[in-house]
N, C-alpha and C positions, 0 to 999 in steps of 0.2 A: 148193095152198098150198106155196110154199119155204119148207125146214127151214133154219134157220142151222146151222152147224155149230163145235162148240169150237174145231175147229183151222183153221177160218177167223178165226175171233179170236186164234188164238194166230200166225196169220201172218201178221194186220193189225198186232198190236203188236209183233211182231219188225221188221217191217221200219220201223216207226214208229220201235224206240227204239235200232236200228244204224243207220238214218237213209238207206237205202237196200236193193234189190231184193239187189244182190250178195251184201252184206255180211253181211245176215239170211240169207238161201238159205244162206251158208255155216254161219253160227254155228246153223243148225238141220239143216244136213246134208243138203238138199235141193237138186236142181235149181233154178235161179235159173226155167226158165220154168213149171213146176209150181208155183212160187210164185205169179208174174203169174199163169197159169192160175186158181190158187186165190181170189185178193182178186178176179178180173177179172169171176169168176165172182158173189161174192159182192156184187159191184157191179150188174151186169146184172139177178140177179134179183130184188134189192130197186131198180132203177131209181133208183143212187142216185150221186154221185161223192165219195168217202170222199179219196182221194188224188191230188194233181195232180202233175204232173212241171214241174219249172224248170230252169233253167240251172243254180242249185244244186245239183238231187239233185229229192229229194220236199218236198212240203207237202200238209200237212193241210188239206183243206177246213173250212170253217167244221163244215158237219155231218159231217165227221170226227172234228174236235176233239169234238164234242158225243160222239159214235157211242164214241170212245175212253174215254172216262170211263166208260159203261155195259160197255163190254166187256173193262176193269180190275175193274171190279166182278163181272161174271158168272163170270168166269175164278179170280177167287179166293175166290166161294164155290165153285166148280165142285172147285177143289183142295182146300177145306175137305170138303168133302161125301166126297170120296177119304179123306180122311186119316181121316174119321168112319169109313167102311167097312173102312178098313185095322183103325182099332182096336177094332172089334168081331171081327174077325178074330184081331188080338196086342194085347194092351192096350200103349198109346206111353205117354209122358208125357206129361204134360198140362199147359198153359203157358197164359198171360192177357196178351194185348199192350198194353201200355199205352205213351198217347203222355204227355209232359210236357212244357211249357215250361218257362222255368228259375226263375221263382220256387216252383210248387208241387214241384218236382223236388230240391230243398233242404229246405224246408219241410214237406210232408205226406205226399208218397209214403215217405220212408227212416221216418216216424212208425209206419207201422201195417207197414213189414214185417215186424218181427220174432213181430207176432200174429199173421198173415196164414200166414207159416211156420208157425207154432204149430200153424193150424188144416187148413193144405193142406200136409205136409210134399214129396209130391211134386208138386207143380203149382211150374213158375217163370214169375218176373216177367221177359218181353222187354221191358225201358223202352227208349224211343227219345224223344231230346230234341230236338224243333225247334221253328222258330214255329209262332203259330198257323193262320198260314194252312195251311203245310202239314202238320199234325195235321187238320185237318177233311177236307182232299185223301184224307188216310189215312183217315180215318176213315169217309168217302163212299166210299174204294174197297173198304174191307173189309180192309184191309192193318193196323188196330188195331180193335183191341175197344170202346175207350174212350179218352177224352185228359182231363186235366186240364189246364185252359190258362187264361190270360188270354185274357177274351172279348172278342174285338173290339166294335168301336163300333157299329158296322153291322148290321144287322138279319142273322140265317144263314137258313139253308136249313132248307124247311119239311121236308126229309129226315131234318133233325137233331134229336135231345132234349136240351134243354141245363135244368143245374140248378146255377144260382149256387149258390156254397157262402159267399164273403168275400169284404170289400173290402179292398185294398192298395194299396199305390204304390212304382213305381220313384224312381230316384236315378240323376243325370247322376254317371257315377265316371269315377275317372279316378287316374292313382299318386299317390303322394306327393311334394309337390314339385311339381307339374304348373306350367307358369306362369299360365294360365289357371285354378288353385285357390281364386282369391278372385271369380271374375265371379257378378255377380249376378242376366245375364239372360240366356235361350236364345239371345237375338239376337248377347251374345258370342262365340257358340260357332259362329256360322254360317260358318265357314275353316275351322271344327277337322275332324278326318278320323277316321269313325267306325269302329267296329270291332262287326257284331250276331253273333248266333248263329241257325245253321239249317244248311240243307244247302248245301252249296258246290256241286252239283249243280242248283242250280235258281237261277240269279241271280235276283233281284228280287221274291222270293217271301217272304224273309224280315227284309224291312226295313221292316213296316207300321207297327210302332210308332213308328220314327223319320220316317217318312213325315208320320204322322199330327201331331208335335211339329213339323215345320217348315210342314204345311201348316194350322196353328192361327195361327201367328203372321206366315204370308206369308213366309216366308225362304226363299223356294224350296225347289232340291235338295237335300238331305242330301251331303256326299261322303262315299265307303265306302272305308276302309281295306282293312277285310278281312272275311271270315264266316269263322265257325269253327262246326263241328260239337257245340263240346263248351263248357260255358261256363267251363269252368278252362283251358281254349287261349286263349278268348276271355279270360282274366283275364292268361295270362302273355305276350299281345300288349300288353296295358294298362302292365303295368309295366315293359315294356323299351322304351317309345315316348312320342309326347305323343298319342297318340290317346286318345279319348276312347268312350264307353257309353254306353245306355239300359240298366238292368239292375235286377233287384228290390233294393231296400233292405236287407229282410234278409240279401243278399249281406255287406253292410258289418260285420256281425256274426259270420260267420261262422268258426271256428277259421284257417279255412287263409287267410283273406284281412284278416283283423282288424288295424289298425294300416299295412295295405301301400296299401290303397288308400284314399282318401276322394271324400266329397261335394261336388261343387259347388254353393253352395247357391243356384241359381237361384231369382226370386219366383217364377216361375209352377208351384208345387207342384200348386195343383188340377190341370193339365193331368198331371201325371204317374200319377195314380190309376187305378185300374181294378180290373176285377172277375175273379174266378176261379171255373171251374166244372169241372162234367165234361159234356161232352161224347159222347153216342155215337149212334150212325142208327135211329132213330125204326122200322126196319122188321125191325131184326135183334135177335134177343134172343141179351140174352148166357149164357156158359154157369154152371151154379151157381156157380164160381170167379170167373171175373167179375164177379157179381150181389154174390157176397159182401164181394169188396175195393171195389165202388162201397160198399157198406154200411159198410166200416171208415172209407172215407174221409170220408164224412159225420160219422158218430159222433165220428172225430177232431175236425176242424173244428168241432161242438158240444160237446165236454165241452170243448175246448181254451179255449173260448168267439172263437174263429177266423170259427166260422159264422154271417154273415149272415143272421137269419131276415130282416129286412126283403126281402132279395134271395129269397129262399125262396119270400115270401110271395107277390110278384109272379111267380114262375114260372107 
């Protein structure tokens, strides 16, 4: 039986995400043909072809692509499980990764920090704010604990536990003043140049929402301005331009944005709706910290009267 080995994984995705044999050999300190040696091997005695060579560089075979996702995954509980042994060793801090998208990230996570401290003085909150797509990516590879997000329309992955918390809806925003400020249908908007939020590292991964709003109506492409990482970059791309958003409502409320930006009031409001949950992998249990701030965020969402039991119900 062939053992796989960690640092066969660890030098299938270096050279995957330097994008080449050289470049990875280097940034890991290695001989470039101990690398080949290493993957060539790891190829041969699974009988399998993870990486092709092109005129370009490298590409991913299909069941590379596949093979990479699982050996994201193993490699970072492989480094959690370190980290486990280290602090039983010296006790570290202790921290709870949460992912957000940008309406609960306004909305309910800044609600229950200040308990959350109350009750875990040393444990911190890693928020990291993208779409939803790439929160589940995170969340499948073990890179977040949990995400709170707007849940896509689409069926997820049977990998995942997903528990509706409320229902909301975005708002087409855009500055004040915009010329396009009084149109009353998505189809006016189909020239305007968008501006979403995600990671500027991954094109096309974080533009589903607006995907989803042009392909309800048949207006083709969306055009993209820009992605911004942070949704307050994404606001002060908004006010110094005519570009335009998909963005949560309760943004419009907001202390820092209140009065600068307004509504488009499009008819087609039901299509902007959607639901919010938490999100985390059906196979990983999280740590008491964790478990706890899942527990605050619910409770939030139910005394707030935020929470969805109908959505609840059907989970």
């Amino acid at each position: 039986m062939n053992v796989m080995r960690l640092q066969q994984l660890r030098d299938l995705l270096a050279v995957v995400s330097h994008g080449g044999y050289r470049a990875a050999a280097r940034a890991l300190d290695v001989s470039q043909a101990g690398l080949t040696k290493s993957l060539a091997k790891l190829e041969e005695e699974h009988d399998i072809v993870l990486i092709e060579r092109t005129s370009q560089g490298i590409a991913l075979t299909a069941e590379g692509e596949e093979f990479v996702t699982y050996a994201r995954a193993v490699l970072h509980e492989a480094d959690r499980a370190e980290a486990w042994l280290n602090r039983a060793r010296r006790p570290a801090p202790k921290q709870v990764k949460v992912g957000a998208s940008v309406e609960p990230s306004l909305r309910l996570v800044p609600a229950v920090l200040k308990d959350f401290r109350n009750a875990f003085p040393k444990t911190t909150i890693h928020l990291t704010q993208r779409s939803s797509n790439e929160l589940v990516a995170a969340v499948l590879d073990n890179r977040l604990d949990f995400a709170v997000m707007r849940l896509p329309q689409d069926a997820m992955s049977d990998d995942l536990q997903v528990q509706p918390l409320y229902s909301t809806s975005a708002a087409i925003v855009a500055r004040r003043g915009h010329p396009l400020s009084d149109a009353t249908s998505v189809s006016e908007l189909v020239d305007s140049h968008w501006i979403v939020v995600g990671d500027p590292s991954r094109p096309g991964h974080q533009d589903e929402s607006i995907q989803e709003l042009f392909l309800q109506h048949r207006l083709g492409r969306p055009r993209f301005a820009a992605v911004s990482d942070s949704v307050f970059g994404a606001i002060s791309m908004l006010l110094e331009s005519d570009c335009v958003a998909r963005l949560p409502a309760q943004l419009l409320r907001h202390p820092l944005t209140a009065g600068n930006l307004i509504e488009i009031p499009v008819r087609e409001q039901s299509n902007l709706a959607y639901q919010v949950g938490i999100v985390s992998k059906a196979t990983r249990r999280l740590s008491p910290e964790g478990a706890q701030l899942v527990a605050m965020l619910r409770s939030y969402a139910r005394l707030t009267g935020v929470l969805d039991l109908d959505a609840v119900s059907r989970a």
